[in-house]
N, C-alpha and C positions, 0 to 999 in steps of 0.2 A: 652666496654668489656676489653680493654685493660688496662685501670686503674684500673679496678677491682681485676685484674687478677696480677699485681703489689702489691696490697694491702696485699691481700694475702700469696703473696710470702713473705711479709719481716715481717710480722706476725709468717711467720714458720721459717723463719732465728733467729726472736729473741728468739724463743722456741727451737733454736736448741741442748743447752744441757739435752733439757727432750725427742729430737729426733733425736739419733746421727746417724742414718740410713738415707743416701742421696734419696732413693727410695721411702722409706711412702711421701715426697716431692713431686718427682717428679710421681709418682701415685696420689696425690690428687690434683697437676698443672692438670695434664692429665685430670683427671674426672671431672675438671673442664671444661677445653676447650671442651670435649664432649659435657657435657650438657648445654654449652650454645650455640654452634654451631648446635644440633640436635634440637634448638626449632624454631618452621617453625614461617616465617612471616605472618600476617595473610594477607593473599589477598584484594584489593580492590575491592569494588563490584561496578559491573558494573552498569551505569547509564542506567535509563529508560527513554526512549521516547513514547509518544503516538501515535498512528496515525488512523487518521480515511480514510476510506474509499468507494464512491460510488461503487453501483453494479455493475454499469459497466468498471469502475476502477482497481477493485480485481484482473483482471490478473496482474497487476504490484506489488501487494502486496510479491509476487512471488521473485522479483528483491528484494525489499524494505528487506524480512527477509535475503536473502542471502547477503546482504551487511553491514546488522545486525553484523551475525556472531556471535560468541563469546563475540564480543566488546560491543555491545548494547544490553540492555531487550526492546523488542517491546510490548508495550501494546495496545491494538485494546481498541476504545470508542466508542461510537453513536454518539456522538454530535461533529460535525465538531470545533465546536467554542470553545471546551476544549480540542484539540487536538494539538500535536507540529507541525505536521506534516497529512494533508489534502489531499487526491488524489483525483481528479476529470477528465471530459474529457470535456472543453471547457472553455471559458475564461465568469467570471460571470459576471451577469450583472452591478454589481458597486463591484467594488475592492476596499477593505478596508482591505486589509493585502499583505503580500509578496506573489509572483507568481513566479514559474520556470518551464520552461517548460525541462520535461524529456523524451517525446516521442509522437508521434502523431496516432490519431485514425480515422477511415475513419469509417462514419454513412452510413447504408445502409438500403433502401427499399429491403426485402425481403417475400418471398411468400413460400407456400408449393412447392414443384417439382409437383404435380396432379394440380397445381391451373392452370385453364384459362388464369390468367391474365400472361403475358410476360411482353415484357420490355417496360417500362413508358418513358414516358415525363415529364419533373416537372410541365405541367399546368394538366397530365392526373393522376400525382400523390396527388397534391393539391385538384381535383375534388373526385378523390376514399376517399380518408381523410375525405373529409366536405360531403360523403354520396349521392357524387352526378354521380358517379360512375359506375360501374356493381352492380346491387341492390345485387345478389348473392354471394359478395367478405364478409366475415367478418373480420372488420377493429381491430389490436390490436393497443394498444399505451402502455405509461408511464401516473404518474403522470404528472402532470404539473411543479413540481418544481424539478423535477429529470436532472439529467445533460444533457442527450441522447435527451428526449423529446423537452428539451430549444434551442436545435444546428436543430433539427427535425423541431419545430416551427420556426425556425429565418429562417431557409433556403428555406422550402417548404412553411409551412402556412403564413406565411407573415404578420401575425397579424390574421387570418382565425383562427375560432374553427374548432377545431374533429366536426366529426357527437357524435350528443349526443349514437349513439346506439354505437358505438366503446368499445370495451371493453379493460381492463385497468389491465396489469401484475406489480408485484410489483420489477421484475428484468427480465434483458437480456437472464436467464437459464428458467425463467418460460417463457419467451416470444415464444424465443423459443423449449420448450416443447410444447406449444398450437400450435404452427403454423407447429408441425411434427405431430401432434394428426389430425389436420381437413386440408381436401384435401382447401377448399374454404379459405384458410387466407392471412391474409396480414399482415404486420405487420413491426419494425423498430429493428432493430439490430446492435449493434458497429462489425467490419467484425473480430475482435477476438472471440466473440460467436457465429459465425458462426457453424454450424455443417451439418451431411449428411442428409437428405432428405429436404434442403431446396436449392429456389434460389433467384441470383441479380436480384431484377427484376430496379433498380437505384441506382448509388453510389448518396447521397444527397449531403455530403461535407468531409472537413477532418482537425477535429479541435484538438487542442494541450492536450495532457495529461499534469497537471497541478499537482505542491506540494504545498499546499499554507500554509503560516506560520504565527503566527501572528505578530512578529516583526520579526528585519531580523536575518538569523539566525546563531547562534553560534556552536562550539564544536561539539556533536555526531550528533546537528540535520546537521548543513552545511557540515559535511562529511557524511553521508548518502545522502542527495539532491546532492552532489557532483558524488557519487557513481553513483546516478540512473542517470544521465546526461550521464554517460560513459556508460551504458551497451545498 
């Protein structure tokens, strides 16, 4: 700006006999330093991350946008393995990418509040599972490759299938929606989807919420992972 603004000047010095008025000058210095000082810089635009997230997970997404901020665009994917940044709740079974742990989750056996069954044992929880149980209890679960289910299997089933009659929610909000709808249920809950008319009938265990990356990570992903570690 400054050399420019030189250039000018000595263009109107040499034209000073066709402008013996010192003012037309320094009015068109002027109007010049305005208009190059009034034109805005253009903003950088903020960088996008992706991040995927399990159902049972979602409460941290929560953290995740608030640490976003202004600073980051967060984009939600389905496919864990095209995302920067992965929430899970337990540690997979063969780890092939980076892992942080940002908070930890407690798996719980829970029941309707009307349900018969009370508080379990884990050989009298493993037995209602495999259908061997109060014939009268209806058993919810997860898929099989869902996070909740995996932490569910390793600590209670032990290698044991569900009862083939078990029926099967596709998230911890429908689980529990079913298990407030019928007095007779049972069913597995992370104890952040807890809500009112159910109860503990077992805490199972209490496995690590996870960020998983696929190399290690840099710039908005490692200050976000940073982020969620502090809160």
């Amino acid at each position: 700006m400054v050399n420019r603004i030189h250039v000018v000047a000595r263009r109107l010095l040499r034209a000073k006999e066709h402008r013996p008025r010192n003012d037309i000058i320094l009015f068109l210095l002027s109007s010049f330093l305005l208009f190059s000082c009034s034109t805005k810089t253009p903003q950088a635009s903020l960088q996008t991350v992706s991040v995927y997230s399990t159902s049972a997970a979602e409460p941290w997404l929560t953290d995740l946008y608030a640490c976003a901020d202004s600073v980051v665009t967060l984009v939600r994917v389905d496919d864990p393995n095209s995302a920067d940044i992965a929430l899970q709740i337990g540690e997979p079974e063969f780890l092939s990418s980076f892992a942080y742990q940002i908070d930890e989750e407690e798996i719980l056996i829970v029941a309707n509040r009307q349900s018969p069954i009370q508080n379990l044992t884990l050989d009298e929880a493993r037995a209602l599972f495999m259908g061997l149980g109060d014939p009268s209890a209806q058993v919810w679960v997860y898929a099989s490759d869902t996070d909740v289910q995996k932490m569910f299997d390793q600590f209670v089933m032990e290698g044991r299938s569900v009862a083939s009659s078990a029926l099967v929610a596709v998230s911890p909000q429908q689980m529990s929606d079913m298990l407030n709808a019928e007095s007779n249920t049972v069913g597995i809950l992370p104890r952040n989807a807890m809500v009112d008319g159910l109860r503990e009938v077992l805490s199972v265990a209490t496995a690590p919420v996870l960020a998983l990356t696929k190399s290690e990570p840099q710039g908005a992903v490692n200050q976000l992972i940073g982020c969620l570690q502090e809160k």
